[in-house]
N, C-alpha and C positions, 0 to 999 in steps of 0.2 A: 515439431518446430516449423515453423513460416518465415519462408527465408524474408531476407530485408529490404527487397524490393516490390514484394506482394501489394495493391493497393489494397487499404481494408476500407469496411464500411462500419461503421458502429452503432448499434440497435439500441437507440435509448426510448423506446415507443414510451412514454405516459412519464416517460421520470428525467427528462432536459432539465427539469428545473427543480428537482429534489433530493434530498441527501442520497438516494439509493442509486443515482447514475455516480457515483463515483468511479468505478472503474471506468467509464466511459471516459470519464476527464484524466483521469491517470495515462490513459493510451494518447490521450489529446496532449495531454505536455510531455511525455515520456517517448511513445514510441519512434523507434526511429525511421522506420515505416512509413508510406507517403498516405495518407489518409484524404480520401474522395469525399466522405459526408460522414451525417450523423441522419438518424433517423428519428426520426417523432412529428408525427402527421400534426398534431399543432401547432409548431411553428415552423412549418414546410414553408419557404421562398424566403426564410431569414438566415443569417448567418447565426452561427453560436453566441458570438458577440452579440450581436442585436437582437437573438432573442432571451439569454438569459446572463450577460452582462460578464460571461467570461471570457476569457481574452484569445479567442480566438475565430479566425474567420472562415473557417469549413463550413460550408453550406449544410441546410437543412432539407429534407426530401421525405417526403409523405412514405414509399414505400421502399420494399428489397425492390421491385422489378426496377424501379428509379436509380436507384444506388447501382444494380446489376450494368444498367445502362449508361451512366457515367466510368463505368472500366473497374469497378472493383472488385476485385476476386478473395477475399477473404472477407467474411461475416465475422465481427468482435461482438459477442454480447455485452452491451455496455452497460448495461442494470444488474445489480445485486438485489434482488426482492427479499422481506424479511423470510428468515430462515434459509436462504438460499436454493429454495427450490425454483425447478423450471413450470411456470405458468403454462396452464394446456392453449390459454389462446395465443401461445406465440405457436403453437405448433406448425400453422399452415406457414406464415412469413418464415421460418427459419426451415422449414424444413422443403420449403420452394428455394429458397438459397440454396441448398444442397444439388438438390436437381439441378440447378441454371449453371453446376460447376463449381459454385465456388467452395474456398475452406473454410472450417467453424473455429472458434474461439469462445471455449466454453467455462468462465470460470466458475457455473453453479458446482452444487454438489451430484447434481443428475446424470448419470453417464450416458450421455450426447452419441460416443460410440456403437452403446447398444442402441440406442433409436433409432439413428440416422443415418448406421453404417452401411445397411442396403443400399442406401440412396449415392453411395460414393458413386463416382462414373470410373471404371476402368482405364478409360482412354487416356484420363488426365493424372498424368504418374507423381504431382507433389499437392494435388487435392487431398485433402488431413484434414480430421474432426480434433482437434486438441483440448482433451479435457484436462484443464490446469490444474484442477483441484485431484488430480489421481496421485495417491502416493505410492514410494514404492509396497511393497508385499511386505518386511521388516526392517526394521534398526535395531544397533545394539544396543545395550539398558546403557544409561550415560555413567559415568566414573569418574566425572570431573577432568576429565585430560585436558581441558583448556586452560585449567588452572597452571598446567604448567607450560604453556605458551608465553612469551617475553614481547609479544604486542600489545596493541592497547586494541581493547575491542566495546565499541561503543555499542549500548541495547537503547532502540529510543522507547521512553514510558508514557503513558498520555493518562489524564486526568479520566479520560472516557474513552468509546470507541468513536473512528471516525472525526480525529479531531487533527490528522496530517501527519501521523508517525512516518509513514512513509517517505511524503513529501518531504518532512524537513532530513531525513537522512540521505535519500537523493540529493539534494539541493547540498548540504555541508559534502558530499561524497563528491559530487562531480566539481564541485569548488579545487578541493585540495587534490583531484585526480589531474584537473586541467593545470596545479601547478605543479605536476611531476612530482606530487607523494606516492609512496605502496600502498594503496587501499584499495578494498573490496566493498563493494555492497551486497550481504545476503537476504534475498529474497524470500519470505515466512510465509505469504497471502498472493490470491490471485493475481490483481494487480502489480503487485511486483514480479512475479514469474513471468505474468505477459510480459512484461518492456523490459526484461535485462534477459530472457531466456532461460533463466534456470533456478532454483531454490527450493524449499521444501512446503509444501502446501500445509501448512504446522495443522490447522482445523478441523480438518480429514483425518488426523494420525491418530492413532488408540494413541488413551491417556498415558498406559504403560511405555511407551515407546517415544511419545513429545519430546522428552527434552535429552534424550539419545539419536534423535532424527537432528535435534540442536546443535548437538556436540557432533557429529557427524559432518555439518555444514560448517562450523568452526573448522575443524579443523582441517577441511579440504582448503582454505584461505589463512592454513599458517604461513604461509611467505611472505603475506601481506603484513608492512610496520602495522597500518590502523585499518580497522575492519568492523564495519558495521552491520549490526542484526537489525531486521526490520523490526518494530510492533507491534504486538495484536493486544487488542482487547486493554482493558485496564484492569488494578486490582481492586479499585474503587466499586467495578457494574458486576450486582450481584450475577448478573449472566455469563461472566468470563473466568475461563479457565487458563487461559493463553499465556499470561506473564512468567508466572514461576517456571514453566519448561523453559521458556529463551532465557530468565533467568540460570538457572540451574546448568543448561545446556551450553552457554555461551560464555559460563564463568566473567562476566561481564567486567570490566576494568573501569568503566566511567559510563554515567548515564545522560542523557537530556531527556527531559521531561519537556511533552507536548501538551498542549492547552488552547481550547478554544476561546478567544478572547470574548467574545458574548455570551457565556455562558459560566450561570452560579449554580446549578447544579448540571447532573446527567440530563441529556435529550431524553432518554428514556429507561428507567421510569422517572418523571420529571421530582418527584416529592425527596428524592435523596440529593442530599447539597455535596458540592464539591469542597473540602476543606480548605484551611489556609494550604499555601503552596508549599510552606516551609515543610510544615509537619506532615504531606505528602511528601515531599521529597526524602524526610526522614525514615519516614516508613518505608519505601521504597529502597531505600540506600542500606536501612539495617535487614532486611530479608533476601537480597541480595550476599549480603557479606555470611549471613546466618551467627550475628552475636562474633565474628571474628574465625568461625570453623572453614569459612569459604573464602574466595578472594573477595576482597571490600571494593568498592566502587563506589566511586563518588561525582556526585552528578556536577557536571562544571558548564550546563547551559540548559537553559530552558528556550521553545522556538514554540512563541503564542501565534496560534493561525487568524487571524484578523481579518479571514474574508469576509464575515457574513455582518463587519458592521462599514457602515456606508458612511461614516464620518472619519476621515482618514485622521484627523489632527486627534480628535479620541483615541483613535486608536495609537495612536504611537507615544500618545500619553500614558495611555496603561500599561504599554510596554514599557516606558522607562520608569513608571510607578511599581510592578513587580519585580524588574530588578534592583529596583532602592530598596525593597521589602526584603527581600530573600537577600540580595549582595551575590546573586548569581549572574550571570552576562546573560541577553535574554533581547531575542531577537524575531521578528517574522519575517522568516528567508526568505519571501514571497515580495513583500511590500518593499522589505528592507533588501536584506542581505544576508546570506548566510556563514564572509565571513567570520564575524563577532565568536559567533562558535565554534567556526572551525580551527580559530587561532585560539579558540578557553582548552578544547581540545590538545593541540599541539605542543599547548603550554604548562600541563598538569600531565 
């Protein structure tokens, strides 16, 4: 853990301006942590704002010694590269961070521990390599025990990966937390482990085990009225395995379904189209309940992410064009507000 005072620095070398710094921006709106920079040597002497149009003004700096020297003592890797492995040319920048003191924040799949852990310094008694993605050694096989919990427990679903599941359950969580509801948010993915400090790295977990590591994080947040499970993956990309454990696991009570608003099929592979919403939604709602054997859930908001189009009045046209479609509340908690759904929520 990296207490909340620690300044971090965040390593986005080559990806400020590509879907793979996400985590980078997650710690950028999330963390509660005071954050010195971002790194990515091309657009060194700009702000984030200025140079890649998000909303935020952390300066940009060529390198670790840069950041080192503006007071930052913890290194956040802020890129997730495909497959999540650690790149050998980050080896000398990150593993110079270690040396100069500071701590790591590692949410590849690589154990950062074993590399870097000589390089810890002794002297400095809360310097930590945190690799996020470790899970524990086991979980028990899941049995359903959420089903008999009497909250309501939100799973957010997304049309794809990387289309804001997270974001939009932060955003509806810290909504109804700020007005004195019981709720949790449980953290599935890197990103969300960095910036709430705890949850279960679901990615990492033997398949046999997923959705009993689920039900294990349920139900440590049975005291919570409403309680949210993060997202992974969709059931749509033939590459994802993720849903049916937080399914399964989280006995889920009601869904929202995430959707990138510029987008008719998957980002990748791009040749498979994304269906109407409806009959995603159906699917999703009937594998969930399993035909009536399991508890049914029924999705009462959809939260389309609308960053990536630059015409705001479209965009909030399409928002209110797929809730006329579906007759779901359907919102971008980003642009808009998140809460349209926190009250479909409240209200069902």
């Amino acid at each position: 853990m990296i207490a909340k005072d620690k300044k971090l620095a965040i390593y986005m070398e080559g990806n400020l301006d590509t879907d793979y710094g996400k985590m980078g921006f997650g710690v950028m709106r999330y963390s509660s942590n005071p954050i010195t920079c971002a790194i990515d040597s091309r657009y060194a002497g700009k702000s984030v704002r200025e140079a890649v149009g998000q909303p935020f003004d952390i300066p940009v700096v060529s390198t670790v010694e840069e950041a080192h020297k503006m007071g930052a003592e913890v290194m956040v890797l802020g890129t997730a590269p495909s497959g999540g492995k650690f790149p050998t040319e980050w080896d000398a920048p990150i593993g110079g961070s270690v040396k100069m003191g500071m701590s790591l924040i590692n949410g590849l799949h690589d154990d950062l521990n074993a590399r870097y852990g000589h390089l810890l310094d002794a002297s400095i008694s809360d310097q930590v390599i945190w690799d996020v993605r470790k899970p524990d050694p086991s979980y028990p096989i899941a049995i359903a025990r959420a089903s008999e919990l009497n909250n309501k427990r939100i799973l957010l679903v997304g049309t794809d990966m990387a289309v804001g599941k997270m974001t939009a359950g932060l955003e509806i969580y810290k909504w109804l937390k700020d007005r004195g509801h019981s709720t949790a948010f449980l953290a599935t993915g890197q990103i969300g482990i960095t910036v709430t400090g705890n949850g279960i790295p679901l990615d990492a977990i033997k398949v046999d085990q997923a959705c009993g590591a689920v039900e294990h994080l349920v139900m440590g947040a049975a005291d919570k009225d409403i309680v949210f499970v993060e997202g992974q993956g969709s059931l749509l990309h033939p590459g994802s395995t993720a849903t049916l454990p937080l399914m399964r696991g989280s006995c889920a009570t009601h869904l929202i379904l995430c959707h990138r608003g510029d987008k008719t099929t998957l980002r990748k592979p791009e040749h498979i189209k994304i269906p109407p919403l409806k009959d995603f939604i159906e699917l999703n709602e009937a594998l969930t309940g399993v035909c009536g054997s399991l508890t049914s859930a029924k999705c009462v908001g959809i939260a389309v992410n609308t960053a990536r189009m630059k015409d705001e009045i479209a965009a909030k046209e399409l928002i209110a064009r797929i809730e006329e479609e579906t007759g779901i509340p359907t919102s971008d908690v980003i642009l808009q507000s998140p809460e349209k759904l926190a009250l479909a929520i409240l209200n069902n």
